[in-house]
Structures are given as C-alpha cells and as structure tokens.
VOGU-3710 file (C-alpha; in Angstrom, 3 decimals, decimal comma):
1> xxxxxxxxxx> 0,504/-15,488/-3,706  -3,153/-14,754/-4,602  -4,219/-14,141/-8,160  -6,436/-11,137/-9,309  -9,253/-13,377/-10,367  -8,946/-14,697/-6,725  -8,815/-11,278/-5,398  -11,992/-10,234/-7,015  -13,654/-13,289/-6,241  -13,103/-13,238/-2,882
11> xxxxxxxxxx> -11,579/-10,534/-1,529  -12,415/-7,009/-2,897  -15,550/-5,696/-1,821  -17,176/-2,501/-3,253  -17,952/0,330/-1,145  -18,751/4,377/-1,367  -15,832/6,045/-2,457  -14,557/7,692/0,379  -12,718/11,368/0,415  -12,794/11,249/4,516
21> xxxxxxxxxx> -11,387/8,154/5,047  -8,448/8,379/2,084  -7,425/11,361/4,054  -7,414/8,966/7,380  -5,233/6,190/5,608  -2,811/9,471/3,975  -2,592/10,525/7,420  -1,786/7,269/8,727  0,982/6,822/6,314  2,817/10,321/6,742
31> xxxxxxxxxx> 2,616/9,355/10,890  4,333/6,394/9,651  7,080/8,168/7,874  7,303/10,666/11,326  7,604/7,762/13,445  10,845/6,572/10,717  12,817/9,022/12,382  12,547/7,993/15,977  13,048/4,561/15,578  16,348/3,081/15,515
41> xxxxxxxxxx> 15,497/-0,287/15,263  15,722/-1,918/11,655  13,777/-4,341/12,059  10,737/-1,900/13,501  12,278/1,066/10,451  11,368/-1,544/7,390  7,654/-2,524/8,830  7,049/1,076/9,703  8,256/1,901/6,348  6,067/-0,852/4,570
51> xxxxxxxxxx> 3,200/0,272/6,375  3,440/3,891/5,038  3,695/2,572/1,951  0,471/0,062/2,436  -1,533/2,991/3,917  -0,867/5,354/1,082  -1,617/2,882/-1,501  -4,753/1,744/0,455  -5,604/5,139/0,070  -6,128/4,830/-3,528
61> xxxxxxxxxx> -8,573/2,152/-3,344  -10,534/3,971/-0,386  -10,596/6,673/-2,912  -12,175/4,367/-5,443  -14,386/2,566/-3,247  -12,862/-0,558/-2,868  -12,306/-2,521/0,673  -9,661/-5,347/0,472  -8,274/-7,179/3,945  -5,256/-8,988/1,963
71> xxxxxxxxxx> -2,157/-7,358/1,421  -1,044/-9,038/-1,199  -4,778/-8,516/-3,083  -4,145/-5,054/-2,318  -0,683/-4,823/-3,944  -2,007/-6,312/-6,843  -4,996/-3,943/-7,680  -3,068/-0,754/-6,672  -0,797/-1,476/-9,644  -3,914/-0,572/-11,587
81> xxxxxxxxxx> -2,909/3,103/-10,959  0,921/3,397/-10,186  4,444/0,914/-9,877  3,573/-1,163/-7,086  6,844/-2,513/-7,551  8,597/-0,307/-4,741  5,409/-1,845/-2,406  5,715/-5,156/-3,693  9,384/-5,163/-2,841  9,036/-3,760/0,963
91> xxxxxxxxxx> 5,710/-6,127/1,978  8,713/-9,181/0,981  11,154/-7,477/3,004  8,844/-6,897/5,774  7,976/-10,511/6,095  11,280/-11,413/5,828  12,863/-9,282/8,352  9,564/-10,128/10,789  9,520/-13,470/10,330  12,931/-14,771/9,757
101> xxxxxxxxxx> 14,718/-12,556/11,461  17,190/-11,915/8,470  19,168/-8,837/7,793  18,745/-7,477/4,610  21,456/-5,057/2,853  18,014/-3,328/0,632  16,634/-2,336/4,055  18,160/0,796/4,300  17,204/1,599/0,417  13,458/0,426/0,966
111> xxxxxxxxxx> 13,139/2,712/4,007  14,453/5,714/1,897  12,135/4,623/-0,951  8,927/5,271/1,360  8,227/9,090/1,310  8,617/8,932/-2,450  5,957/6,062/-3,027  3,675/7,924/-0,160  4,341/10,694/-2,553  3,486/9,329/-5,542
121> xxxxxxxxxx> -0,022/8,105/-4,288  -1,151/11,242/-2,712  -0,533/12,975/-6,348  -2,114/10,424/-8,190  -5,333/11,635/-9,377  -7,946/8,906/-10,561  -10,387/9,681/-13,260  -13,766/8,907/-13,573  -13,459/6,261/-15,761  -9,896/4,424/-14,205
131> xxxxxxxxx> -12,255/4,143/-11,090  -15,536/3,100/-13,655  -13,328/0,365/-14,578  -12,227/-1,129/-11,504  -15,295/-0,769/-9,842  -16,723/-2,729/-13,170  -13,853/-5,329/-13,191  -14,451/-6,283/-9,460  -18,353/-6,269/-9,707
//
C-alpha cells in the first residue's frame, strides 16, 4: 500500500478547484447507487458500490483542487476530511471479490453502507483553510 509521503511525491497533482466537475464525479456516484438496484449480480453490486463511494470521495479532492490516479493515494488523503474507513473497507472487498473470486459475508453490509458514505461527502463542507492546508502539504 502506498504511503502519504509517496502519494504527495508522486502522485497528487494540484489543480483549480473545481465546482463543475465535483458535481460530475457526485453525479457519477448517485448513477452508481441507481444502477445498485438493477443489478443482481454480487459480484457487479460491491464494485458498483465501491465506485459510488470512490466517486463521491473523489469529489472532495476535485473540490479542493487536487488530481490523484491511485486509489489507494486517494483513500488516504480523503481521510483528511471524513472516515475513509467505510471506503477503505469496500476498495479491499472490491479487489477481493474481482480478483479472487471470493464470496464475502460483509458484501451485502458494504453495499448498504454506500448511500450513507455518498452522503456524508456531498454534506461535507471544506473550509478555506482545510483546503489551504492540503493544497500546502502536497505542494
């Protein structure tokens, strides 16, 4: 797993803070959450699930002006402004259930966990100096 130092060394990249685009990657995550109910598939539920969550949170670093192409990078800074635990927990499960084909008995839990963390990071305001601070921390 990458370390913040690592992540701000080579992975975060600053950019204009964004209202537009937050909006595309909220939108993104509450098609997600739509899509939850049409699938039956568990598999398909817990990475459309995990990618609400991602989008959402991605939304708060859009909103900051931060670009990051790592999950895991990502994960780790969003816990600057909420429990990334809940995402944490569903990007493991997601890898597991792609990747290794396992079922999981937290599936079902995860998936019901995702409109609440979408939640939570569309409420989350972000003051001028929480996003001052990142954008010094990563510079």
């Amino acid at each position: 797993m990458a370390t913040y130092d690592w992540c701000k060394r080579k992975v975060f990249v600053l950019t204009e803070p964004n209202k537009e685009l937050t909006q595309a990657y909220l939108k993104k995550a509450h098609t997600a959450l739509e899509e939850l109910n049409r699938v039956k598939s568990e598999e398909w539920r817990v990475s459309i699930a995990y990618y609400a969550m991602y989008f959402s949170a991605y939304s708060l670093l859009v909103r900051v002006g931060v670009k990051s192409q790592n999950h895991d990078c990502t994960i780790k800074l969003v816990e600057e402004f909420i429990d990334a635990k809940p995402l944490n927990k569903a990007h493991k499960l997601r890898v597991k259930t792609q990747y290794y084909d396992n079922p999981n008995p937290e599936a079902e839990e995860m998936i019901q966990e995702a409109p609440l963390f979408v939640a939570k990071c569309k409420a989350r305001s972000i003051t001028e100096n929480e996003q001052k601070k990142v954008r010094e921390e990563i510079s």
